[in-house]
MITORRO-763063 format. One record per atom (N, C-alpha, C): x, y, z; residue number from 0. Coordinates in nm, 3 decimals, decimal comma, m for minus. Example, Ala and Ser with C-alpha at 12.3 -4.5 7.8 and 13.67 -1.06 7.14 Angstrom:
! residues 2
<<1,319 m0,569 0,780> 0>
<<1,230 m0,450 0,780> 0>
<<1,320 m0,330 0,780> 0>
<<1,285 m0,225 0,708> 1>
<<1,367 m0,106 0,714> 1>
<<1,290 0,003 0,787> 1>
! end
This chain:
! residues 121
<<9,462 10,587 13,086> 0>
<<9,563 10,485 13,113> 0>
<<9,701 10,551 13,117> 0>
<<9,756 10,523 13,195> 1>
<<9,944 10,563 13,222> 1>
<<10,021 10,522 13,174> 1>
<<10,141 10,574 13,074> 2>
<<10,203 10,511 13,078> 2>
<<10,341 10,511 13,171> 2>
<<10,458 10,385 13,190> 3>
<<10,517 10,377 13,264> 3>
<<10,633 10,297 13,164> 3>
<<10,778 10,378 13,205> 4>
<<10,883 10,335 13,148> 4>
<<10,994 10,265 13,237> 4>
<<10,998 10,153 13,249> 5>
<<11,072 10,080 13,323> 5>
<<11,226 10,071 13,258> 5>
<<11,329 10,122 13,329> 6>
<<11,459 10,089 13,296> 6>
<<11,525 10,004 13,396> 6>
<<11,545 9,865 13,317> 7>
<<11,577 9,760 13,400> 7>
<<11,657 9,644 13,315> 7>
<<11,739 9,625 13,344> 8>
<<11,827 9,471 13,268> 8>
<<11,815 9,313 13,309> 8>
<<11,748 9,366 13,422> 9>
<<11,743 9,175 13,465> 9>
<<11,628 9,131 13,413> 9>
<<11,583 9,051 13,342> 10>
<<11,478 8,986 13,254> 10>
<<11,385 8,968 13,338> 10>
<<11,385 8,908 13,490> 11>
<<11,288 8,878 13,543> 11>
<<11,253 8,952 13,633> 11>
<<11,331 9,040 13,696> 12>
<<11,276 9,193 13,716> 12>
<<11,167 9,278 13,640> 12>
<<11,239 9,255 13,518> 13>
<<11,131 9,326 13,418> 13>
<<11,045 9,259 13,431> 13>
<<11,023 9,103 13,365> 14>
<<10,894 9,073 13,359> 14>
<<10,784 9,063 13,467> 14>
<<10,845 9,077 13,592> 15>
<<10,724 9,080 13,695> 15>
<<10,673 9,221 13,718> 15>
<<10,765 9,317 13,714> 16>
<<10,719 9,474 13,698> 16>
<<10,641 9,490 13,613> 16>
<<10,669 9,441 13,484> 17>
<<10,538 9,461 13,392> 17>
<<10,464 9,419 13,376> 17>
<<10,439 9,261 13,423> 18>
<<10,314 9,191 13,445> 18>
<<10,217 9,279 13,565> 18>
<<10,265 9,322 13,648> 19>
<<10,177 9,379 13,760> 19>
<<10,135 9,491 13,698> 19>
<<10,194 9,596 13,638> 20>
<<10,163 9,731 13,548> 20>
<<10,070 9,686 13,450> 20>
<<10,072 9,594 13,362> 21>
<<9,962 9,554 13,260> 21>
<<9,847 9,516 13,367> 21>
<<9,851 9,444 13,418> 22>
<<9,781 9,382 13,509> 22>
<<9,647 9,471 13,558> 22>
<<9,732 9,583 13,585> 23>
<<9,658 9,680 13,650> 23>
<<9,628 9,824 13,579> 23>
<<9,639 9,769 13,483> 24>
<<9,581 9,889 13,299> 24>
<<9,724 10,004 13,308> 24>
<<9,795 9,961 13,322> 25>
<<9,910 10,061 13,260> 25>
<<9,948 10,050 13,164> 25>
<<10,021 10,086 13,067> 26>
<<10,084 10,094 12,934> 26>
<<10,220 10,048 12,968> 26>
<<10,320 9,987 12,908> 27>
<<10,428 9,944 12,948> 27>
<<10,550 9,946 12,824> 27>
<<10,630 10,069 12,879> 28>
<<10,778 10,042 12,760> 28>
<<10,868 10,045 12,868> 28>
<<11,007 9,988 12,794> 29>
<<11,122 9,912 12,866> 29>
<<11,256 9,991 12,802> 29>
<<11,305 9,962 12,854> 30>
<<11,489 9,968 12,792> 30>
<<11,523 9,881 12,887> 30>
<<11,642 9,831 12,861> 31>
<<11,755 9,799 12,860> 31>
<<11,901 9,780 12,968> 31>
<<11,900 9,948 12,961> 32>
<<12,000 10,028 12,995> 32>
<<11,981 10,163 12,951> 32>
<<12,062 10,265 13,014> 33>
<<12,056 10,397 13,038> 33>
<<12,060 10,489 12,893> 33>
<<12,135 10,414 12,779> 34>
<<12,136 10,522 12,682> 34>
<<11,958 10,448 12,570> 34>
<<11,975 10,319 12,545> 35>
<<11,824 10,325 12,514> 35>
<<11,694 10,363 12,606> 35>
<<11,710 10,361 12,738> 36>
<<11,599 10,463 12,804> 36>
<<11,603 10,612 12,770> 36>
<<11,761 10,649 12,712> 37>
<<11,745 10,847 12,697> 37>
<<11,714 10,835 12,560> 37>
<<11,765 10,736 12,479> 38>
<<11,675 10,779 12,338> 38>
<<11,564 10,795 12,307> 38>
<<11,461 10,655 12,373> 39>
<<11,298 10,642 12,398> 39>
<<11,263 10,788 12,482> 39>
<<11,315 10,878 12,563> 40>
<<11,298 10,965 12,659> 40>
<<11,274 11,073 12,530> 40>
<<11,335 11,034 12,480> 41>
<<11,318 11,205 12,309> 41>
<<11,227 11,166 12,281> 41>
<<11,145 11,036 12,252> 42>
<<11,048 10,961 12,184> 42>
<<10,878 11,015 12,249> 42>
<<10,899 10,957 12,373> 43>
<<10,776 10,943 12,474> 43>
<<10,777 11,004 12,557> 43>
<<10,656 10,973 12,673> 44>
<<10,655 11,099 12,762> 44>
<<10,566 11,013 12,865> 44>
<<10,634 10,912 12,935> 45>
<<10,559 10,830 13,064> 45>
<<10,530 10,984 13,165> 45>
<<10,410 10,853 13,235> 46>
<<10,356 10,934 13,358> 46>
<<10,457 10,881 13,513> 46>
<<10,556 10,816 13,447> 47>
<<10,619 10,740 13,584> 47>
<<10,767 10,652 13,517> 47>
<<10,903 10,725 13,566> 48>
<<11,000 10,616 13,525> 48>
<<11,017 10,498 13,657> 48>
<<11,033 10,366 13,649> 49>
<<11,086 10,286 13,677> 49>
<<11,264 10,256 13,715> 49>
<<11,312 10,308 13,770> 50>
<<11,486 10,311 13,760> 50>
<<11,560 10,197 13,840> 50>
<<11,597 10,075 13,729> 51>
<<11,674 10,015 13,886> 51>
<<11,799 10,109 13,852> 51>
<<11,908 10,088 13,993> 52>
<<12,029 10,167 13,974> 52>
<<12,146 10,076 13,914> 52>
<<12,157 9,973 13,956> 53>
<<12,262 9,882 13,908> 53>
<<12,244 9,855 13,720> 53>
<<12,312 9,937 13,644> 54>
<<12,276 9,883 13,511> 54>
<<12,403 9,895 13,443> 54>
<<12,383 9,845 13,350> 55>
<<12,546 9,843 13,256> 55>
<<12,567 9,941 13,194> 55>
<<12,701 9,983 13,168> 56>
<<12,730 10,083 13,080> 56>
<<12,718 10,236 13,192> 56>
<<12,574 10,246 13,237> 57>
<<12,587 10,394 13,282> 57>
<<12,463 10,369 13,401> 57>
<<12,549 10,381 13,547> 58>
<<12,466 10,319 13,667> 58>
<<12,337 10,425 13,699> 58>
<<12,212 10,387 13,737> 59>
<<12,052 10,447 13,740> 59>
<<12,121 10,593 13,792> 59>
<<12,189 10,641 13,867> 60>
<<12,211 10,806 13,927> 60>
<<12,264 10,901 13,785> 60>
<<12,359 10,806 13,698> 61>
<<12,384 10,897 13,569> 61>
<<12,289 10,929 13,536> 61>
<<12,201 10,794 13,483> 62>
<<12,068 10,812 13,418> 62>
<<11,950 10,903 13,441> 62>
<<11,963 10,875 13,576> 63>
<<11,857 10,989 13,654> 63>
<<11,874 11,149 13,613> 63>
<<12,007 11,163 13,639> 64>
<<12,084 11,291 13,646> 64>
<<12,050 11,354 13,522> 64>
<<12,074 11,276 13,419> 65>
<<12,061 11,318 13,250> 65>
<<11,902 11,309 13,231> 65>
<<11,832 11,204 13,276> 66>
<<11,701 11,244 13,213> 66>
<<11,628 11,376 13,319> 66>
<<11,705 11,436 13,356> 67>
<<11,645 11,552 13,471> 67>
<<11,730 11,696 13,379> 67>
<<11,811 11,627 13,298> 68>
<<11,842 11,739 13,202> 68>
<<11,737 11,745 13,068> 68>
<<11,661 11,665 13,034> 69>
<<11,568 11,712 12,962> 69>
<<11,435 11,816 13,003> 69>
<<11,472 11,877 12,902> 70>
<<11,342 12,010 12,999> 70>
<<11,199 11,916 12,996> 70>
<<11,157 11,852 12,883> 71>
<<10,993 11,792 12,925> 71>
<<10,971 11,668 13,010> 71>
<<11,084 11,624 13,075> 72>
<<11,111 11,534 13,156> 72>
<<11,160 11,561 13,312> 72>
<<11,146 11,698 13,316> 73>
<<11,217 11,750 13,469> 73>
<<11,093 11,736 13,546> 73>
<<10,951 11,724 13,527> 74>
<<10,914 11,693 13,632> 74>
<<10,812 11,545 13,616> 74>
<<10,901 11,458 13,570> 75>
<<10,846 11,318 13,527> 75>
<<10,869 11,258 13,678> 75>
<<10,803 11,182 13,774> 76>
<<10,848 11,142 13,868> 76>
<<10,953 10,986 13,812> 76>
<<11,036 10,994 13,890> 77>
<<11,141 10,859 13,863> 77>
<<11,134 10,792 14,007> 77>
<<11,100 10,633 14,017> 78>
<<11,155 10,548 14,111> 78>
<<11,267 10,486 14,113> 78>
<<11,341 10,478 14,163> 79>
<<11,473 10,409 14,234> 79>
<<11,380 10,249 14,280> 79>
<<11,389 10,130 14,187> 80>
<<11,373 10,025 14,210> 80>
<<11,508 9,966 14,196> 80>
<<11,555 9,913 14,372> 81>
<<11,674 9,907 14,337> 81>
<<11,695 9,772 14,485> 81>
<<11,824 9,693 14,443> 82>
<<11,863 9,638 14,554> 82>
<<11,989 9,700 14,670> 82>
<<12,008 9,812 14,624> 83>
<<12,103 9,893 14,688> 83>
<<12,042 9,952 14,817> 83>
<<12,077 9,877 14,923> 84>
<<11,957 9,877 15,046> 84>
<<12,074 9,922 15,206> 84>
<<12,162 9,981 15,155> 85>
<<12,250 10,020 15,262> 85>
<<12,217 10,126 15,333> 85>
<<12,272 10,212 15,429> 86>
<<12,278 10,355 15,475> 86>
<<12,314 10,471 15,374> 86>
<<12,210 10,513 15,320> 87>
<<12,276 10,675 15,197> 87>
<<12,234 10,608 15,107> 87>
<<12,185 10,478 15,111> 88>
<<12,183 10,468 14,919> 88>
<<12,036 10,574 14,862> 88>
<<11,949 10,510 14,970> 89>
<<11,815 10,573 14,965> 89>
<<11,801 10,799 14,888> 89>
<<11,930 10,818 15,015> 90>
<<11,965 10,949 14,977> 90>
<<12,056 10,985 14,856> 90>
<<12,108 10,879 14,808> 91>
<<12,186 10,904 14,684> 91>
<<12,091 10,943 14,571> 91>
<<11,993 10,816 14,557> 92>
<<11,877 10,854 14,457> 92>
<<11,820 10,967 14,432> 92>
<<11,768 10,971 14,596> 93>
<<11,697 11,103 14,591> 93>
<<11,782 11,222 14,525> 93>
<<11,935 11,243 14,587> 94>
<<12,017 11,324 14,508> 94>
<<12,032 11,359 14,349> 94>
<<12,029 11,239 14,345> 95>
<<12,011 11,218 14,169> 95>
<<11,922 11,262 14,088> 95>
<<11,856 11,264 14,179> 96>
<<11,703 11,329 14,104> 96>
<<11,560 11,225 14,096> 96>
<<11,585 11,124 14,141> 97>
<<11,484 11,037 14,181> 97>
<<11,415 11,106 14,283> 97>
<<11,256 11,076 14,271> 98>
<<11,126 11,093 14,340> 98>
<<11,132 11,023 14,453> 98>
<<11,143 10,882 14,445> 99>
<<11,091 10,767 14,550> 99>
<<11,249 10,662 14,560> 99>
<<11,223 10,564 14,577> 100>
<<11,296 10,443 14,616> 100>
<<11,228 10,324 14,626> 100>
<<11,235 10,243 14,619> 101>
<<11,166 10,101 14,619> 101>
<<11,276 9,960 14,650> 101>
<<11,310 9,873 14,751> 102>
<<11,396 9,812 14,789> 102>
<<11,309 9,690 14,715> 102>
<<11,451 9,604 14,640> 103>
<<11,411 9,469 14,564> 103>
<<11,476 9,404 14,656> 103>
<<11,414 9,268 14,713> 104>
<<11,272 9,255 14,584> 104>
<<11,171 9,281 14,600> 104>
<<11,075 9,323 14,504> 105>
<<10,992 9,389 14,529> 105>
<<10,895 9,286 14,571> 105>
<<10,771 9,365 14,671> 106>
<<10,669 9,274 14,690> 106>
<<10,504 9,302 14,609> 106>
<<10,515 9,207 14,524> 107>
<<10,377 9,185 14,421> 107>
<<10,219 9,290 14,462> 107>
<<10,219 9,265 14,636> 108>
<<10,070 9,308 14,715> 108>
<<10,114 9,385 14,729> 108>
<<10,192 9,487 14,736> 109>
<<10,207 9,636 14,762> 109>
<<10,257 9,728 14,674> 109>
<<10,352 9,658 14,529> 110>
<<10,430 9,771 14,437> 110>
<<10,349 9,884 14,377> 110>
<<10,228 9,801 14,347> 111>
<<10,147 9,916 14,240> 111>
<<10,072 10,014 14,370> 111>
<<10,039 10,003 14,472> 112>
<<10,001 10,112 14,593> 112>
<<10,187 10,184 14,642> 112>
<<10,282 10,178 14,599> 113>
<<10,371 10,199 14,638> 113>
<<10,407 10,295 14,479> 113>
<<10,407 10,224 14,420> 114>
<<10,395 10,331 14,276> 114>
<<10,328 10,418 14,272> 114>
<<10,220 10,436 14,326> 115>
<<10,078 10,519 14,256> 115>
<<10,089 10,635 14,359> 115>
<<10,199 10,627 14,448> 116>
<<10,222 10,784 14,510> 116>
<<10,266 10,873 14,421> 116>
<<10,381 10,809 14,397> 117>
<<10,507 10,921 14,282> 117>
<<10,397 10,925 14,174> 117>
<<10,264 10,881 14,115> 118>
<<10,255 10,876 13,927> 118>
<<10,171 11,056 13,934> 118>
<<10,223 11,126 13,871> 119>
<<10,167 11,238 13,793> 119>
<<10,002 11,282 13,783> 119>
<<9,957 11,340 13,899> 120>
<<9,850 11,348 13,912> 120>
<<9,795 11,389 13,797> 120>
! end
């Protein structure tokens, strides 16, 4: 079983991300925001981060950036679940150090086949 760390603030974001991840036998931890996802990041060791970019305090590219400074986390794949759906945003992520991208809102019949590229063979 996988686990998968979703960093996300909108309540119902989260809860449908993780209903589909349980759903489908994943393990499921959360934060918040960017500095309780880097504390849990010293803690645990997912097979897959979850990143939306819009978050308080410190926006998903900081976050990205810093958890790509942990050495047992540099090759954790990270998604960009995000509503930032312009020209470059896609390439910003990736810059950041994000794996993938995922445009919200997300759709239920395809996230977990859309996840299961980036997860850690």
């Amino acid at each position: 079983m996988s686990l998968v760390l979703i960093i996300e603030d909108n309540e119902q974001n989260l809860y449908l991300e993780k209903y589909l991840l349980e759903k489908n036998g994943y393990n499921v931890e959360f934060a918040k925001d960017g500095m309780e996802a880097l504390c849990k990041l010293e803690k645990i060791f997912p097979d897959l981060i979850l990143l939306d970019i819009q978050l308080p305090n410190m926006d998903g590219y900081e976050v990205a950036k810093r958890i790509r400074n942990f050495e047992k986390h540099i090759n954790t794949p990270i998604v960009a679940v995000t509503s930032y759906a312009m020209p470059g945003d896609r390439e910003k992520a990736l810059e950041a150090g994000c794996n993938g991208y995922i445009e919200k809102p997300i759709n239920p019949d395809t996230f977990i086949m859309e996840i299961e590229k980036f997860k850690k063979s």
